[in-house]
C-alpha positions as CSV (number, residue, x, y, z in Angstrom):
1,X,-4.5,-15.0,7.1
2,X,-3.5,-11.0,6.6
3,X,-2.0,-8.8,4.2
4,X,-0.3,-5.7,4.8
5,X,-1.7,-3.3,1.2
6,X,0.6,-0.3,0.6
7,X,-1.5,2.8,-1.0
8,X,-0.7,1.9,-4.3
9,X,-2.8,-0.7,-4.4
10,X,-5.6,1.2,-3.5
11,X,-4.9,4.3,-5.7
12,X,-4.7,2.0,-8.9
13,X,-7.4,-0.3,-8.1
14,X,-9.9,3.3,-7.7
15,X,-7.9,5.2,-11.0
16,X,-7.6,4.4,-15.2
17,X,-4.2,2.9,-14.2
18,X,-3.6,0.6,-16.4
19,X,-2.2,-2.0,-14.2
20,X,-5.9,-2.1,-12.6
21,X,-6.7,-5.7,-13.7
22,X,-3.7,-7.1,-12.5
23,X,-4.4,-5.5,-8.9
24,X,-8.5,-6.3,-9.1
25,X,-6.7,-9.8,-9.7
26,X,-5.2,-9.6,-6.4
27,X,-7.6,-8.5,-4.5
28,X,-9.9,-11.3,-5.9
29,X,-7.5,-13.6,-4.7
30,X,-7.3,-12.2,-1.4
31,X,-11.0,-12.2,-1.1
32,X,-11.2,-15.6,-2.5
33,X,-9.3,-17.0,0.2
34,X,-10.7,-14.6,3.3
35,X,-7.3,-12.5,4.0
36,X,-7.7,-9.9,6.1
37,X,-6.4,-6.4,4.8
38,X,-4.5,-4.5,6.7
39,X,-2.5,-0.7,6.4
40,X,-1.1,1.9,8.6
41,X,-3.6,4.7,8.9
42,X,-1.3,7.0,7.5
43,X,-2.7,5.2,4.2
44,X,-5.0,7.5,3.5
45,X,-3.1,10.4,3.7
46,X,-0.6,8.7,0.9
47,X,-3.9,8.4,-0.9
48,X,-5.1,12.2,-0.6
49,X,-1.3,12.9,-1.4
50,X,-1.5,10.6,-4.6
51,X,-4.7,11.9,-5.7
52,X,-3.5,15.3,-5.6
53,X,-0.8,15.3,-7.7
54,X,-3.3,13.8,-10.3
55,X,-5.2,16.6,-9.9
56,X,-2.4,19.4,-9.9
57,X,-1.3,17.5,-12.7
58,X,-4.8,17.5,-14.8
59,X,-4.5,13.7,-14.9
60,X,-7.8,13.4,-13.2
61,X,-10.7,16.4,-12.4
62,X,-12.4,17.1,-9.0
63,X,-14.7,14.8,-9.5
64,X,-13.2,11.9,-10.9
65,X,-10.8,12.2,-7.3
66,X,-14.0,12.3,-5.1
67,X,-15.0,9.4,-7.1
68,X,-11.9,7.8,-6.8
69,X,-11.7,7.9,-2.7
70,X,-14.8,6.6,-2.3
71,X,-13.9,3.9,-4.2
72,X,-10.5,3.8,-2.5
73,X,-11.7,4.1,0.7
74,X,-14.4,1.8,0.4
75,X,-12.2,-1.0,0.6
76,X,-12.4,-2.8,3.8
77,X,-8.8,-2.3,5.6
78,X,-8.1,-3.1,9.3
79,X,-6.2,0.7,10.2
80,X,-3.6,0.2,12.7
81,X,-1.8,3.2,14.6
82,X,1.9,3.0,14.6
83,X,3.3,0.9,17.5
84,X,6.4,0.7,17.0
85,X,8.1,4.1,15.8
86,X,11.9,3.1,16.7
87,X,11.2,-0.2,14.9
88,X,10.2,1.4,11.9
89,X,13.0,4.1,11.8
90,X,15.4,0.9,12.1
91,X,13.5,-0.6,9.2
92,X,13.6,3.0,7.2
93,X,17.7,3.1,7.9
94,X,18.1,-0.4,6.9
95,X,16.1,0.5,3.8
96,X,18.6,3.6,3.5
97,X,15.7,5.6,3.1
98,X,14.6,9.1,4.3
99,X,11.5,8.8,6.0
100,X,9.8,6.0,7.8
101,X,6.4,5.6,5.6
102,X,7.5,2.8,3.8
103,X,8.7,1.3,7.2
104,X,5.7,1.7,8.4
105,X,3.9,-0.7,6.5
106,X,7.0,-3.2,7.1
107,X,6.8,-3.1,10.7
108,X,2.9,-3.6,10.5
109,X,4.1,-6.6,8.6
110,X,6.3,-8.1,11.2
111,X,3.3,-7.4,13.7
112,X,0.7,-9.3,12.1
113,X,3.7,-11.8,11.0
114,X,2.7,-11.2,6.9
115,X,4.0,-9.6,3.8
116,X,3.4,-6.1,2.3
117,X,2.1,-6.3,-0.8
118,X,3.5,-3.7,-3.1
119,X,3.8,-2.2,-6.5
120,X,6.6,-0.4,-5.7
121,X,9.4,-2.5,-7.6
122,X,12.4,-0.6,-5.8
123,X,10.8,-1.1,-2.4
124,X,9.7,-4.9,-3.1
125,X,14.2,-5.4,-4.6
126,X,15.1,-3.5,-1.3
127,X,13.3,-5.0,1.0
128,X,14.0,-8.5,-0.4
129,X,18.1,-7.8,-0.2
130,X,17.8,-7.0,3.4
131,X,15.2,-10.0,4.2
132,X,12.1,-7.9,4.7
133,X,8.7,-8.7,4.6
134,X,7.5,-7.2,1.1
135,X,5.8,-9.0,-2.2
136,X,5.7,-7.4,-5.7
137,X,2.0,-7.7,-7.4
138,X,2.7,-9.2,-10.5
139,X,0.7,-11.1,-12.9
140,X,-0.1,-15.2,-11.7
């Protein structure tokens, strides 16, 4: 089996979020039962991105970010190269949203026929009303 990770869960799982244990709980799970990660390689810039605005915003030092993306990046993800860039402007428009990254981990998704797995609570109601691919992490 696969799973389709959006940076989120890989910025909070390598941060003091508090919504760590919840994610560590997923990934657990995934491990437990031998899913394959997967992402978009435009993951990790949504991760430098992320991690910079905790910097710039003094939520985290220098240090604590280089910390941070090695643990981030440490996490084994299959990176896959976008395919299908029609497909995901489709998805974005159906979406109604102004750019394509979210899309981008959906039309991975309907690739590797599996879900995204999100935090994002907007993305995970949006995507459900127009019969897309994408699973809130919430607590079991």
């Amino acid at each position: 089996m696969a799973a389709v990770i959006d940076s989120n869960l890989l910025i909070v799982l390598a941060t003091d979020d508090p919504r760590k244990p919840l994610v560590e709980a997923q990934f657990d799970f995934w491990e437990a039962e031998d899913e394959e990660l997967h992402a978009p390689s435009l993951i990790r810039y949504e991760i430098a991105n992320a991690f910079t605005r905790l910097v710039t915003a003094g939520a985290i030092n220098e240090a604590q970010m280089t910390e941070a993306w090695e643990k981030a990046t440490a996490v084994p993800v299959t990176l896959h190269e976008l395919r299908d860039g029609p497909g995901a402007v489709k998805i974005a428009v159906r979406l109604r949203r102004q750019s394509a990254y979210d899309a981008a981990y959906i039309a991975l998704a309907k690739t590797l026929e599996t879900h995204v797995w999100t935090l994002d609570g907007r993305l995970a109601r949006n995507a459900a009303g127009s019969g897309l691919p994408v699973r809130l992490v919430e607590a079991r």
